[in-house]
N, C-alpha and C positions, 0 to 999 in steps of 0.2 A: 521134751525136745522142741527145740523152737525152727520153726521154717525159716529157713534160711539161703540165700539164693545171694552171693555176692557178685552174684551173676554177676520222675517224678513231678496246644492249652487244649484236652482238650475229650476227655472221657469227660461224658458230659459232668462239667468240673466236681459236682457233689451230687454223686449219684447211690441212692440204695435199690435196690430191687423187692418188689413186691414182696410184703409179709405173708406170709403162712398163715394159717389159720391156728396152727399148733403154737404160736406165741415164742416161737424160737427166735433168740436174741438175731437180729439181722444187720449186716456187714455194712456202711457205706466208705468211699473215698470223698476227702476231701484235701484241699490246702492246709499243707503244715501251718500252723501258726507259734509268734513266738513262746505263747502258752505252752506248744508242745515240745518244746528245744528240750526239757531236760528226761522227760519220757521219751525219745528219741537218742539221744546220746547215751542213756542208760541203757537199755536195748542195747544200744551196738555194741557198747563198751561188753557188757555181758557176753555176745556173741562175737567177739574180737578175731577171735581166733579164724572164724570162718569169716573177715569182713577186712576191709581197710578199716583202721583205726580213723575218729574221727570227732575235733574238737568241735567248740561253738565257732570258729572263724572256719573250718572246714565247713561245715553242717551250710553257714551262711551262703559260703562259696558256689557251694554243690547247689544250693537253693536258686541261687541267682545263674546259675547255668543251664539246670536240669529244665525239660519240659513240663516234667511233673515231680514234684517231691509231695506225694502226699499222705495224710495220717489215713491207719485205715481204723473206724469208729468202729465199734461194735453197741449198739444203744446205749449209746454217750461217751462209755469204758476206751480207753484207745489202747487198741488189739494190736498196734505194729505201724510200721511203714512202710512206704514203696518210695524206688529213687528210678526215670527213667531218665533218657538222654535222646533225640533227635538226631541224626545224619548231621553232621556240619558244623556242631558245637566246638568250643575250643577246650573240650575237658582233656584234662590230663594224663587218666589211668590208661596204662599198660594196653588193658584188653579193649579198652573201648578205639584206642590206636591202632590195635590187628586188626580189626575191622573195618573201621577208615579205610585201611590200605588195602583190603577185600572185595569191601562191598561199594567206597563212596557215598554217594545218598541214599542208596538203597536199603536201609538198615532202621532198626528203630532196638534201641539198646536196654534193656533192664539191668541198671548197676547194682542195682539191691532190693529185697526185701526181706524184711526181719517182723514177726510177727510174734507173739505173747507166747509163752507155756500155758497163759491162764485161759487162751482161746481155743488151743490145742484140739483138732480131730472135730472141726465144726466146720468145715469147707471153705475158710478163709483163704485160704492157699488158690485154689479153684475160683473164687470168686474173682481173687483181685487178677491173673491171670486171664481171663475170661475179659475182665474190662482193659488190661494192657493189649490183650491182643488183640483186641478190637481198635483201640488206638494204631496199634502198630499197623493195621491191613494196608494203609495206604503209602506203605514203607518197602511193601515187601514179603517181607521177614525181620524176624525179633531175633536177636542175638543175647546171649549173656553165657557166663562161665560159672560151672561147680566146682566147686576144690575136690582134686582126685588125692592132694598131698596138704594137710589133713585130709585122707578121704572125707567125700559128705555122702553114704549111700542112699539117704532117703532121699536128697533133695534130685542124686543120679536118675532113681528110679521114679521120682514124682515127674522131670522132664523127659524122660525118655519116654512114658506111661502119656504124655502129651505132644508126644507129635517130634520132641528139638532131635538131633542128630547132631552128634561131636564130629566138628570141621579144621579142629586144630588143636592145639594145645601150645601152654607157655609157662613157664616156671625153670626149675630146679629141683634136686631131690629135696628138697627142705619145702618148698613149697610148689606146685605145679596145678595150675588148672585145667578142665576140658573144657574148651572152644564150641557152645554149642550155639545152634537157630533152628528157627523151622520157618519153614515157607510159608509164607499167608497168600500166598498168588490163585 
């Protein structure tokens, strides 16, 4: 199962954290490149159903919007991606607009992340996490949404198991998300 959160200047931009001694392959973020356009689109396209659908003139879009779009490395391998959004942006979707209209600039927004099966159960999820919300402190609070329709239960219980709290919701029986944040104050 792949982490998924359709819930990317300034974690320090390519950043890994200290190796272990144990030799365990270890996570960084860094800037999408266009190297990575088609292992990124393939990711989403796979995990569609839990994501906005999303070509190369989106993928570019989102790049040229977002604060940070970036790959996450696992020593060299690319484990997934992260997309965030800043207070103020002119992005388009849905949820990242409830929030606009919520919070104004107090917000810092994760639109996505999508991470490997092949990384699966290695704290990637935790890591990249860990460095968004450390980005986000000076926002507030982190915002993003889980699909309750298609349910997503892991991703339910990997945010709530971290602090977020459902503040709304938006959809349809066909599709419907929870509205979540947590306070970094």
């Amino acid at each position: 199962m792949t982490l998924v959160c359709g819930c990317a200047a300034s974690l320090s931009h390519v950043r890994a954290p200290a190796k272990p001694c144990d030799a365990v392959p270890m996570p960084m973020l860094r800037p999408v490149t266009e190297s990575d356009f088609d292992d990124v689109l393939a990711l989403n396209h796979a995990n569609v159903r839990a994501l906005a659908p999303m070509d190369r003139d989106r993928l570019l879009h989102l790049r040229e919007l977002a604060d940070r779009f970036d790959v996450v490395e696992v020593d060299g391998a690319f484990g997934g991606f992260v997309v965030t959004f800043a207070a103020g942006t002119a992005y388009d979707s849905e949820n990242y607009r409830w929030f606009t209209d919520r919070h104004t600039d107090a917000f810092y927004y994760l639109d996505r992340i999508v991470l490997s099966d092949r990384f699966r159960r290695r704290g990637l999820g935790t890591f990249v996490y860990d460095e968004v919300e450390d980005v986000a402190g000076k926002y507030d609070r982190l915002c993003l949404e889980v699909n309750l329709l298609p349910r997503n239960d892991a991703s339910l219980a990997f945010h709530e198991g971290r602090g977020f709290v459902e503040v709304g919701r938006l959809g349809d029986e066909d599709h419907l998300v929870s509205l979540m944040e947590k306070d970094l104050t």
